[in-house]
C-alpha positions in Angstrom: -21.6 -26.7 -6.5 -22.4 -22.8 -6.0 -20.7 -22.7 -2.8 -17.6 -23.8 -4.8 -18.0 -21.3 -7.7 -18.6 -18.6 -5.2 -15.3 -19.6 -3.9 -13.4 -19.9 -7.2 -14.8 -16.1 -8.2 -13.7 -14.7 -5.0 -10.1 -16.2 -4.8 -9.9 -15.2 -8.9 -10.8 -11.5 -7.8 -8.7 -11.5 -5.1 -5.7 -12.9 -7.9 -7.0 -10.1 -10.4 -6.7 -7.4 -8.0 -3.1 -8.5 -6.4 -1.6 -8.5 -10.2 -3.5 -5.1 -11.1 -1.6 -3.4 -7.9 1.3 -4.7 -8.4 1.5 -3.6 -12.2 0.1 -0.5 -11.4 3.2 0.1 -8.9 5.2 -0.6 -11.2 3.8 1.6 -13.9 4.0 4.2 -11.8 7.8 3.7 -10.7 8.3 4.2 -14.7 6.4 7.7 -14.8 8.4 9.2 -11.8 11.7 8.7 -12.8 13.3 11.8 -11.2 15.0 11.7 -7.8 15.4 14.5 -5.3 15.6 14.7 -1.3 12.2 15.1 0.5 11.4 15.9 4.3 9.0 14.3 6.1 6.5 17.6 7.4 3.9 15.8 8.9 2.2 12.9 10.0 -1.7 12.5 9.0 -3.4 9.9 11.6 -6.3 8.8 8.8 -8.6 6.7 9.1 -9.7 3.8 11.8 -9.5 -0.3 10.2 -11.2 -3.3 11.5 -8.8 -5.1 13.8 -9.4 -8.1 16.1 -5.6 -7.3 18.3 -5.7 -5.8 21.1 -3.3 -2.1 21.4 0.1 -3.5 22.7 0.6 -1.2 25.7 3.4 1.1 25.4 3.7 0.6 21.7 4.4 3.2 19.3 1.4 2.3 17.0 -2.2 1.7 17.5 -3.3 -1.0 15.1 -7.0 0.4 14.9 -5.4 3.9 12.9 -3.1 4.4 9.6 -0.2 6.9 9.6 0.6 8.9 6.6 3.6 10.7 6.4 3.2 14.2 4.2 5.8 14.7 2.5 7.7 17.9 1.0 10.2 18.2 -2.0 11.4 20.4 -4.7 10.4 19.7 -8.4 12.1 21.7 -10.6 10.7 25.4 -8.8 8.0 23.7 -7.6 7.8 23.0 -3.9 5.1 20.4 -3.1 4.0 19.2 -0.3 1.5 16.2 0.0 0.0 13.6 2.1 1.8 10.3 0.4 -0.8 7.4 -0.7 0.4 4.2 1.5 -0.4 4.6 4.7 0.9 2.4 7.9 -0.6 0.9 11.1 2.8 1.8 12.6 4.7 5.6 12.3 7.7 4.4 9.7 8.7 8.2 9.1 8.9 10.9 11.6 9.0 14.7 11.4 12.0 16.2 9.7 13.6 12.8 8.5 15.1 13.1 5.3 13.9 10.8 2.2 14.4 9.7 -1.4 11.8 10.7 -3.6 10.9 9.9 -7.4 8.5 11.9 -8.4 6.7 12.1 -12.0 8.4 15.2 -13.9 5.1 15.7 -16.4 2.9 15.5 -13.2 5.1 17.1 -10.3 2.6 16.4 -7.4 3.1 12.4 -8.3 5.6 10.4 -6.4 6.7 7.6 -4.2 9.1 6.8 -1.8 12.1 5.2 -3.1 12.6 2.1 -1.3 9.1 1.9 0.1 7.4 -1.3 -1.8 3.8 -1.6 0.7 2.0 -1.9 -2.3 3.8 -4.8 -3.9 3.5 -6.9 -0.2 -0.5 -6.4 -0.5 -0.8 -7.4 -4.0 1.4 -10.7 -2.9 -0.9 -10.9 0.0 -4.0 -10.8 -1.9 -2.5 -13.4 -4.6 -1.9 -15.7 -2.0 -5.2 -15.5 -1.1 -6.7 -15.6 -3.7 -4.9 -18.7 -4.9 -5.5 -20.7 -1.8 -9.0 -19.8 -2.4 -9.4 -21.2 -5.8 -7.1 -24.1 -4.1 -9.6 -24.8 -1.7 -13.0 -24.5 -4.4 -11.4 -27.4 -6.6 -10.5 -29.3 -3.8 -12.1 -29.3 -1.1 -14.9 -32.4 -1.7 -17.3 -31.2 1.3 -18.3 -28.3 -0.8 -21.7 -27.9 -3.3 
């Protein structure tokens, strides 16, 4: 039975978190509503992450680092330039590509990349988990 309710918390936390990032990403494509052209300056090679694959040879990403692309644009006569939030285990951006930026006009150093949804396709994945997890407490019989 607590093996079970262990199970049943974890997949509801997992559920809870997936719907808190997705409305959060959401809430914050409301605050940046204004639009301009960016330039990708940089690329920041961050931090290391668990990973049981092996480094394709020859690839252009190594799955044990996350790439952030820092990004510059014009707000108003602002120019900002900042490391964006969502990182990649692959390089989606490179130096001097041009992008779409919202940013948030009350808070100018604020933004996302227009047509970049990562942070909706984890909170799915961690719903789906989640669910399946609170699946398998209910359900599965072999558990205590």
């Amino acid at each position: 039975m607590v093996k079970r309710f262990v199970i049943i918390v974890i997949g509801l936390i997992f559920v809870v978190s997936g719907i808190v990032m997705i409305f959060s990403g959401r809430d914050m494509e409301k605050r940046c509503s204004e639009e301009v052209e960016g330039n990708i300056i940089g690329i920041v090679e961050d931090k290391k992450l668990p990973s049981g694959r092996p480094k394709e040879e020859g690839s252009y990403y190594d799955a044990d680092k996350v790439y952030y692309p820092v990004v510059e644009y014009q707000a108003g006569d602002e120019t900002i330039s900042k490391k964006y939030s969502v990182g990649d285990e692959r390089i989606k951006y490179k130096v001097g590509q041009k992008i779409t930026i919202k940013y948030n006009p009350n808070k100018t150093d604020e933004y996302l990349i227009k047509d970049d949804d990562g942070k909706n396709y984890v909170g799915i994945i961690l719903i789906v988990i989640g669910a399946i997890s609170i699946l398998v407490g209910f359900f599965n019989k072999k558990l205590k």
